[in-house]
C-alpha positions, -999 to 999 in steps of 0.1 A, spaced: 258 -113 -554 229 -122 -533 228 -162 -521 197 -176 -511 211 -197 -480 176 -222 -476 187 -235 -511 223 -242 -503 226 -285 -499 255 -292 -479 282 -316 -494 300 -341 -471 331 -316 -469 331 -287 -439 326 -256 -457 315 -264 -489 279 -261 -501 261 -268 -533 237 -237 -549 203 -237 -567 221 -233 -601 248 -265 -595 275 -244 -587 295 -247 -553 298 -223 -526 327 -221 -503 322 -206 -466 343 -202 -438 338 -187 -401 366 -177 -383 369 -167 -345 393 -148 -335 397 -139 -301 360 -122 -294 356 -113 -332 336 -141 -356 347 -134 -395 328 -147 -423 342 -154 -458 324 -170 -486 330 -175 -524 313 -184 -553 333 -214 -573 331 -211 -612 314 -236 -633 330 -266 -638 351 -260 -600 353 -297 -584 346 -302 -546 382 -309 -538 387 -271 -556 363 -259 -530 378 -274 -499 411 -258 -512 393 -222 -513 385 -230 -481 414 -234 -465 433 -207 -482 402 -186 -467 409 -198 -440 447 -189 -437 442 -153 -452 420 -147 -421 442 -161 -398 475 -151 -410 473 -116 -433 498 -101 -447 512 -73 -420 503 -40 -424 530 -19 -449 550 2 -420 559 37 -430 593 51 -427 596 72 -396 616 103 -393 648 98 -377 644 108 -337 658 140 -325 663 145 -292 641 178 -285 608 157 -303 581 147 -279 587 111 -257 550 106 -270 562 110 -308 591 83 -306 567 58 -287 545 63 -317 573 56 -343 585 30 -319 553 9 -318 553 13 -357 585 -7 -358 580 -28 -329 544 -38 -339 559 -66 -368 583 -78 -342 565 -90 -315 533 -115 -308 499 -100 -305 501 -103 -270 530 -86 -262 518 -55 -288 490 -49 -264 503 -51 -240 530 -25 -248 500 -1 -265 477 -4 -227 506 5 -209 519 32 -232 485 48 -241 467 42 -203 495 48 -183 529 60 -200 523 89 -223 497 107 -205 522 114 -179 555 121 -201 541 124 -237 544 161 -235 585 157 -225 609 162 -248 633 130 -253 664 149 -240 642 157 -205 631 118 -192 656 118 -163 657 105 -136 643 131 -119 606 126 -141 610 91 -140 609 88 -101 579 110 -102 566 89 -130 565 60 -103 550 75 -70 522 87 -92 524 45 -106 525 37 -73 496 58 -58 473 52 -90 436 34 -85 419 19 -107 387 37 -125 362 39 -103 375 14 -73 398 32 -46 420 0 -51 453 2 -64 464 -16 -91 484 -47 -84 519 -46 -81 525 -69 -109 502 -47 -134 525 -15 -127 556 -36 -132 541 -49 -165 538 -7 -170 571 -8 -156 592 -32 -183 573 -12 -213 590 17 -204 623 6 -201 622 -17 -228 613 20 -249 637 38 -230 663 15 -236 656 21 -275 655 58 -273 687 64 -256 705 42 -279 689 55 -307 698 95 -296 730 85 -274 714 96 -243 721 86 -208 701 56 -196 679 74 -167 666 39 -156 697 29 -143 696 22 -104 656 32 -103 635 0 -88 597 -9 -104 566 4 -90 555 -16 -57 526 -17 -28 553 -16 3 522 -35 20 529 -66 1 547 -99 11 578 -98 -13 577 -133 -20 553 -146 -46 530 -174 -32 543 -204 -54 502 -222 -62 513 -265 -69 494 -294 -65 502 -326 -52 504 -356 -73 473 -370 -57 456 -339 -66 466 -342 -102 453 -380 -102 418 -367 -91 420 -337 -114 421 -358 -143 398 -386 -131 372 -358 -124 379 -347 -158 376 -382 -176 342 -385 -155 322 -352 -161 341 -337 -190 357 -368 -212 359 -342 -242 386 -319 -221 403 -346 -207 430 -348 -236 438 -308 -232 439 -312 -194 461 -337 -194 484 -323 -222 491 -292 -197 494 -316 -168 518 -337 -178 539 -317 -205 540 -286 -183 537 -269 -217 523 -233 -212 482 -230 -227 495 -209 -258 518 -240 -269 492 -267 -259 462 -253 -283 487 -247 -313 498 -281 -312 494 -300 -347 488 -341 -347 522 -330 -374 543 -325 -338 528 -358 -320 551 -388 -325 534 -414 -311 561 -440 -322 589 -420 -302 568 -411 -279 575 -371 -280 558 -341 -285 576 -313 -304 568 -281 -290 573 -256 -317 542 -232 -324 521 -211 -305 488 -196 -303 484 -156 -292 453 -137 -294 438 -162 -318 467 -158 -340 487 -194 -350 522 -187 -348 549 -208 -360 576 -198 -329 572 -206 -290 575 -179 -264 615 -183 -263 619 -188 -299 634 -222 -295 611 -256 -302 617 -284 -277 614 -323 -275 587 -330 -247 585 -369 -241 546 -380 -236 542 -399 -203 529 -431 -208 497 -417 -198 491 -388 -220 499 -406 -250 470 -434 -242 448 -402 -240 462 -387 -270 459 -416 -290 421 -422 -273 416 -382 -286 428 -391 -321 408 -418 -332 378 -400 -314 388 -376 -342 388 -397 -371 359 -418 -360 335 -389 -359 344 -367 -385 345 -339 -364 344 -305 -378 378 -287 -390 397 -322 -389 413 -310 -420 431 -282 -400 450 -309 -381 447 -294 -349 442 -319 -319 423 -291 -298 392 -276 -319 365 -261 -307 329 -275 -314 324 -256 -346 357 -265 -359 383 -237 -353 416 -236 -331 406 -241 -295 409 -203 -280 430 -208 -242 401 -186 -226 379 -216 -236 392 -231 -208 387 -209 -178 354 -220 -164 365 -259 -168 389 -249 -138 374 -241 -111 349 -272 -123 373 -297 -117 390 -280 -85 351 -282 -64 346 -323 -85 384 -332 -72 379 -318 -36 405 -294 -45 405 -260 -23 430 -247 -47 428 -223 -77 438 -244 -105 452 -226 -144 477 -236 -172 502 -219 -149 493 -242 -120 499 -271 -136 531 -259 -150 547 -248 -119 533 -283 -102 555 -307 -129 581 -286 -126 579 -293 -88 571 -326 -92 604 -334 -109 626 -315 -90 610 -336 -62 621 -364 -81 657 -354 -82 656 -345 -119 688 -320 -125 682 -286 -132 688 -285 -169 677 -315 -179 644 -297 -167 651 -267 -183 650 -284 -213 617 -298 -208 598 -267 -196 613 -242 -218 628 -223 -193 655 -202 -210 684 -177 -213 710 -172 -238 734 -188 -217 712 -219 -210 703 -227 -244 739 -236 -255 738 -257 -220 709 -279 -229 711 -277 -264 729 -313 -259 701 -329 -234 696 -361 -252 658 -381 -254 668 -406 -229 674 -382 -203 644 -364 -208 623 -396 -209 640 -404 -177 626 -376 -162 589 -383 -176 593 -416 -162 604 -407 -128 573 -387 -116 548 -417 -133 552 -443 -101 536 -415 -79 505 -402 -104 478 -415 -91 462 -409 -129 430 -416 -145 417 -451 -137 422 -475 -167 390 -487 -181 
C-alpha cells in the first residue's frame, strides 16, 4: 500500500510513526557495509506502541542476521573433474562456515586470481609442477592498469586460499599434497622483515587528548582500541551487556564483519579484558551521554552507534586517524592495528609474561588456549595496571 510520508507524526519511540488513519507504522533503515535497506510495516488496528518497537527490532534483526541461504548437495568430487568445479562446490560448503570477510576474501582470490589460471585442470593434474608456474605468474602479475605489482602480502593472501582448498581436495580425493615444500608468492626486492608501526606512551597521551579536544564524540571508541588492544571488529560489536563496570572488565565475545553482528571473536574464544582506570571513566562518561540524550538506536544496546542509530561500521573510522596523528604532532600512520601492536609493546615493556598477554590480546593457538585458559583477573588487572603510571592520558577535567 501506498503511505503518504508528510502525514506520518512521529511518536517518542525510534522507528515508530503514527498514520493519517490512527494506525502505526513501523520503519527501519539498515546500513550494511555500503548498502542502506529499508523495511516498513503497517501495524493492525488496535497494535500498541510497545507492539511497534518490537516489529522494529525483529525488522531489524531479519536484516541483519537472515537465515543462510539453503546449500545444495554437491556431487561427490572425482578426481578427473575440473579444479574450477570443486572450488565451486567448495565455496558452497565453505560459505556457512566462515565470516563474511574471510568468504570474500576466498571468492577475490579464487575468481581474480586462482581459477583463471588452473580452473581448466583436472584435480588429479595440480602438481607441483603447475603450482610453481602458478606462482612466477603470481609473482610477475601487475595490477589493472598500473605496471605495479601487487604487494607481497596480497599474493600471499592468494597464496593461503589455495592451500587452504588444496588441502580439502586432496583429502577429499586421497591425492598427494602438491603444496608440500613450495614457499608463497614474494617481491625478492623486499626487506623480509615486516616494519613493526607502535607508538610511544606519550604519543598515546596526546592521541587521546587531541581526541577529547576536537572529536569528544570518538574519544570513547579511540580509547576502547587504545587501551584494550582489542582488534576494531571486536571494539564496534561490543554490547553495554559485556561492560562490567563494577569488576571493572570487558568481555570480549562478539564481533562485527562486513556489517554483519556476530556472536564469536576471530579465534572463537571470548576473553576477560580488564578496563584501565581510564577507559572505564570514559566509558562510564560515554554511557550516561547515552542515556541523557536519548540517542537514536539506544534500544540496540550498542555503545558505538553511528549518528542515525545503527552499529558503528570500523571504516567509519578511517579519516579520524590521520586527524588525530597531524592534532597530536604525530609523524606516524596511526589504525586499530597500531594501537594493538603498541599495548601489546607497552606491556611487554612493562615485563608482563608472555601468556598472561596472550590472554589479554587474543593471541591464540590450540596449544595456548589450554595454557591461559587458567590466567586468573588479578593477573590480568596487574597487567592493565602496570602500563597506567606511564600514560600520559587525557587531562582530567
Amino acid at each position: 500500500m501506498s503511505i503518504d510520508q508528510s502525514k506520518l507524526k512521529a511518536t517518542k519511540f525510534p522507528g515508530v510513526f503514527r498514520m493519517a488513519d490512527g494506525r502505526l507504522l513501523a520503519r527501519v533503515t539498515v546500513r550494511i557495509g555500503d548498502k542502506t535497506i529499508l523495511r516498513k510495516q503497517v501495524m493492525p488496528e488496535g497494535a500498541t506502541e510497545a507492539d511497534a518497537v518490537k516489529a522494529t527490532l525483529d525488522m531489524r534483526e531479519a536484516v541483519k542476521n537472515p537465515p543462510p541461504p539453503s546449500i545444495p548437495m554437491p556431487l561427490p568430487p572425482t578426481t578427473t573433474q575440473t579444479f574450477e568445479a570443486y572450488c565451486v562446490s567448495w565455496m558452497a560448503i565453505r560459505t556457512s562456515r566462515v565470516t563474511p570477510s574471510t568468504r570474500d576474501t576466498y571468492e577475490d582470490a579464487l575468481h581474480n586470481f586462482i581459477v583463471p589460471r588452473l580452473g581448466h585442470l583436472a584435480c588429479k593434474d595440480i602438481t607441483r609442477q603447475a603450482l610453481e608456474s602458478w606462482l612466477v605468474w603470481a609473482q610477475n602479475l601487475k595490477r589493472k592498469g598500473s605496471a605495479k605489482p601487487y604487494a607481497q602480502d596480497t599474493m600471499r593472501q592468494w597464496w593461503r586460499t589455495l592451500k587452504t582448498v588444496l588441502s580439502d581436495m586432496t583429502a577429499d580425493l586421497d591425492l598427494p599434497d602438491p603444496t608440500r615444500r613450495l614457499r608463497p608468492p614474494q617481491r625478492p626486492e623486499l626487506q623480509p622483515v615486516r616494519e613493526q608501526h607502535t607508538l610511544d606512551a606519550k604519543a598515546i597521551g596526546d592521541m587521546l587528548a587531541a581526541c577529547k579536544a576536537k572529536y569528544p564524540t570518538r574519544l570513547a571508541e579511540v580509547a576502547t582500541m587504545a587501551l584494550t588492544g582489542a582488534r576494531a571488529g571486536e571494539v564496534y560489536a561490543l554490547k553495554w551487556d559485556v561492560i562490567d563496570f563494577a569488576k571493572g572488565q570487558i568481555v570480549i565475545r562478539r564481533s562485527l564483519s562486513r556489517g554483519v553482528l556476530l556472536e564469536r571473536t576471530k579465534t572463537k574464544t571470548q576473553r576477560v579484558v580488564p578496563m584501565h582506570a581510564d577507559l572505564a571513566e570514559i566509558l562510564l562518561a560515554h554511557r550516561n551521554y547515552q542515556i541523557a540524550n536519548q540517542v537514536a538506536g539506544l534500544d540496540l544496546g550498542m555503545v558505538f552507534l553511528s549518528d542515525d542509530g545503527q552499529m558503528r561500521d570500523p571504516n567509519s573510522a578511517k579519516k579520524l586517524w590521520p586527524r588525530l596523528a597531524k592534532l597530536a604532532g604525530i609523524d606516524q600512520k596511526i589504525s586499530p592495528q597500531v594501537l594493538r601492536r603498541t599495548l601489546n609493546t607497552l606491556m611487554l615493556s612493562a615485563q608482563v609474561d608472555r601468556i598472561t598477554l596472550r590472554a589479554i590480546m587474543g593471541h591464540t593457538s590450540e596449544a595456548m588456549t589450554a595454557r591461559y585458559a587458567g590466567i586468573g583477573d588479578a593477573a590480568k588487572t596487574d597487567a592493565i595496571n602496570r602500563i597506567r603510571p606511564s600514560l600520559a592520558l587525557v587531562p582530567k577535567a
